[in-house]
C-alpha positions as CSV (number, residue, x, y, z in Angstrom):
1,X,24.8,21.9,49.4
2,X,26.4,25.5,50.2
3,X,24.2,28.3,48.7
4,X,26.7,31.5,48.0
5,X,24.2,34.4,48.0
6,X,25.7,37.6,45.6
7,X,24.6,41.1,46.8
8,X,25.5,42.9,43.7
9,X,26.0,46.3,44.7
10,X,28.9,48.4,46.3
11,X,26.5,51.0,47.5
12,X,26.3,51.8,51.1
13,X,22.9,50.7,53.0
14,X,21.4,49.6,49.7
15,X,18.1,47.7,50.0
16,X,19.9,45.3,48.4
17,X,22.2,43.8,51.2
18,X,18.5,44.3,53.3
19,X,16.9,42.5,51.1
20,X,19.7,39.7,50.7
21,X,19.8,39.2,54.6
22,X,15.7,38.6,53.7
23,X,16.7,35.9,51.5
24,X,19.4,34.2,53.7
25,X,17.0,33.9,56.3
26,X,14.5,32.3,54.1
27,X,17.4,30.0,53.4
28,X,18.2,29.7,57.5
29,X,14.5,28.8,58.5
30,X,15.1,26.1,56.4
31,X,17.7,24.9,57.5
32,X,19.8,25.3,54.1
33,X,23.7,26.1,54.8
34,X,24.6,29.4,53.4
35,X,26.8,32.4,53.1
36,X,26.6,35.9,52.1
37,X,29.1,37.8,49.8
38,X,28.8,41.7,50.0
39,X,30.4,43.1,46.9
40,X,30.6,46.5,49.1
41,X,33.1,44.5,51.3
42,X,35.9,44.6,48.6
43,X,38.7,46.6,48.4
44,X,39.9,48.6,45.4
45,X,43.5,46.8,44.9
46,X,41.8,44.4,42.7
47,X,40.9,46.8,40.0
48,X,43.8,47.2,38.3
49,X,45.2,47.1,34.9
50,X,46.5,43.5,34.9
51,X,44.1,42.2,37.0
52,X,43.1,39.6,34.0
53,X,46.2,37.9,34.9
54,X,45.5,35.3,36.8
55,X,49.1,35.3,38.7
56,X,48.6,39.0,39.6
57,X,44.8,38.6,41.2
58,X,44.2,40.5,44.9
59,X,44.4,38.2,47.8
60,X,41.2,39.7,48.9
61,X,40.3,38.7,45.7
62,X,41.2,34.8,45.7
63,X,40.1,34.7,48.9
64,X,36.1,35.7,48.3
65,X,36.5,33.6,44.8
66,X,37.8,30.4,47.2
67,X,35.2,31.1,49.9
68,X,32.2,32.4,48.2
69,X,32.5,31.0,44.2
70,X,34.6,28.1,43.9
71,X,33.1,25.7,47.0
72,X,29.6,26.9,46.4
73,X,26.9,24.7,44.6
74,X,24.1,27.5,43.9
75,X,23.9,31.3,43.9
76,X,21.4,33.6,44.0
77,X,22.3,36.6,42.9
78,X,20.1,39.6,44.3
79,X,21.1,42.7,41.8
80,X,19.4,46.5,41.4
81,X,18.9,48.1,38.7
82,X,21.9,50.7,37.5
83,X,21.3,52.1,33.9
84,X,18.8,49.6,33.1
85,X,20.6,47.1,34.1
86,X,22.8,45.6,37.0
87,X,25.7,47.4,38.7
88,X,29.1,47.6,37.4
89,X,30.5,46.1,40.2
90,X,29.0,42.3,39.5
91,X,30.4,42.4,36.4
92,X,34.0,43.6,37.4
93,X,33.9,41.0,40.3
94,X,32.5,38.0,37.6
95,X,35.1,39.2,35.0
96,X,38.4,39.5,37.7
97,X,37.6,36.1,38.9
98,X,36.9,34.6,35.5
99,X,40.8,34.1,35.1
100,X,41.5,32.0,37.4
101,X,40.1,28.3,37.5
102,X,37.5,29.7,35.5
103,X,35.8,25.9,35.3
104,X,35.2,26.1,38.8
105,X,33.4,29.0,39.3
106,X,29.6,28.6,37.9
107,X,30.1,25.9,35.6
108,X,27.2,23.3,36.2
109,X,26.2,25.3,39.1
110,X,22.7,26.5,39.7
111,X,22.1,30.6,39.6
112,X,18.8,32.0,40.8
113,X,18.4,35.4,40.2
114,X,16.3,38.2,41.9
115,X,16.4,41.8,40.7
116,X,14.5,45.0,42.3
117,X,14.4,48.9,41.6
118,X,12.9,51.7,42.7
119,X,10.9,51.7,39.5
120,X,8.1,49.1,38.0
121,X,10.2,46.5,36.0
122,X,12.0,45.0,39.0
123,X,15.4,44.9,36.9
124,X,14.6,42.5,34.4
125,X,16.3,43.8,31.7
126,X,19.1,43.3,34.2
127,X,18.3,39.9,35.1
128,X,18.2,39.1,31.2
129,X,21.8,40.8,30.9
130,X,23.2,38.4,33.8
131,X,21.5,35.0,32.3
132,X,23.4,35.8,29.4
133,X,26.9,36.0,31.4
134,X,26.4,32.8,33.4
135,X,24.6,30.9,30.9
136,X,28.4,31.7,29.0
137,X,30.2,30.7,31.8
138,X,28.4,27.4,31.7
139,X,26.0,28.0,34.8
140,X,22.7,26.4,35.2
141,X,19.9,29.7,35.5
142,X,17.0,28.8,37.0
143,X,14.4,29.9,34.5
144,X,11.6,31.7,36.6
145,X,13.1,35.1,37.7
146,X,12.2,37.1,41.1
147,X,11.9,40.2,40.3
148,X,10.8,43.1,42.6
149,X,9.1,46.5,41.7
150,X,9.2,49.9,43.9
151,X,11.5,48.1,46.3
152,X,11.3,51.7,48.3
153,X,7.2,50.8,49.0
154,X,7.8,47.6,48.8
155,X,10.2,46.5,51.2
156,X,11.2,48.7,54.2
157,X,14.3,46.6,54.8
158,X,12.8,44.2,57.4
159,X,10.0,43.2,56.2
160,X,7.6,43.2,53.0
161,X,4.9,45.5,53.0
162,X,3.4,43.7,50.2
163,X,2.0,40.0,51.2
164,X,1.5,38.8,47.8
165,X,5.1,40.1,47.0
166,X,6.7,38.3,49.8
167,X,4.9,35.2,49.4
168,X,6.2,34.9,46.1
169,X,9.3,35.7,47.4
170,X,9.3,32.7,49.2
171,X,8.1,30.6,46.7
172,X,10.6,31.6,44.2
173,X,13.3,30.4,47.0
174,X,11.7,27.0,47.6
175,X,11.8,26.6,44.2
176,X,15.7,27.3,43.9
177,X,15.9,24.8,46.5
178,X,14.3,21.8,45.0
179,X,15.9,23.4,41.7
């Protein structure tokens, strides 16, 4: 089992990569293989206006969908809220590597998905939006959603400030592993 954990944001210093490395540690103390795929790690060239052909895709590009998508078994995919709902840059990356051996990417795979925001819902909305995306693609969503308010009081980027929040933080992601 290889666990491919998405931090969806492009945003420099972002709680969001914090609170990712959180999660992969959970993961690590467990001794469950995984990886980390910072969307603020790719480069521009694959944005471009024939991107959606699958002979024209950035190396960069088929090299994080190889690495990270294709030879994973589950995801969890740790997105803020943007615009009530998840950052532009998830989808772009989930649309540019949707044409290329599209089967492979999150079909029959299991998603877990964990949204925060600087505000009270915790990016649900968000986390709605993405079901709907994978559960298209064929991907197996893990029904129970983490979702995490006021990150900013919440979370200082180390550690929870709020026990009950992190304990159910850890109980969503021993759920995702016997998931």
């Amino acid at each position: 089992m290889m666990i491919t954990l998405i931090s969806g944001t492009n945003r420099a210093l972002a709680k969001t990569d914090a609170l990712t490395d959180y999660i992969s540690n959970l993961l690590e103390d467990r001794g469950i293989p995984c990886q980390v795929l910072y969307l603020k790690d790719l480069k521009a060239d694959f944005l471009n206006s024939i991107m959606y052909n699958s002979t024209n895709q950035s190396d960069q590009l088929r090299e994080l969908q190889d690495s990270f998508v294709r030879d994973a078994t589950k995801f969890i995919v740790v997105s803020p809220e943007y615009n009530g709902s998840f950052p532009g840059i998830l989808k772009l990356f989930i649309d540019a590597i949707s044409v290329r051996d599209y089967a492979l990417n999150f079909s029959e795979k299991k998603i877990a998905l964990v949204g925060l925001s600087s505000g009270w819902a915790g990016n649900f909305r968000g986390m709605d939006h993405l079901a709907e995306i994978f559960a298209h693609q064929g991907g197996l969503c893990m029904p129970k959603k983490m979702a995490i308010p006021n990150i900013d009081k919440n979370f200082d980027g180390k550690v929870f400030i709020d026990a009950n929040l992190n304990k159910r933080l850890v109980d969503f992601v021993q759920a995702f592993i016997e998931f």
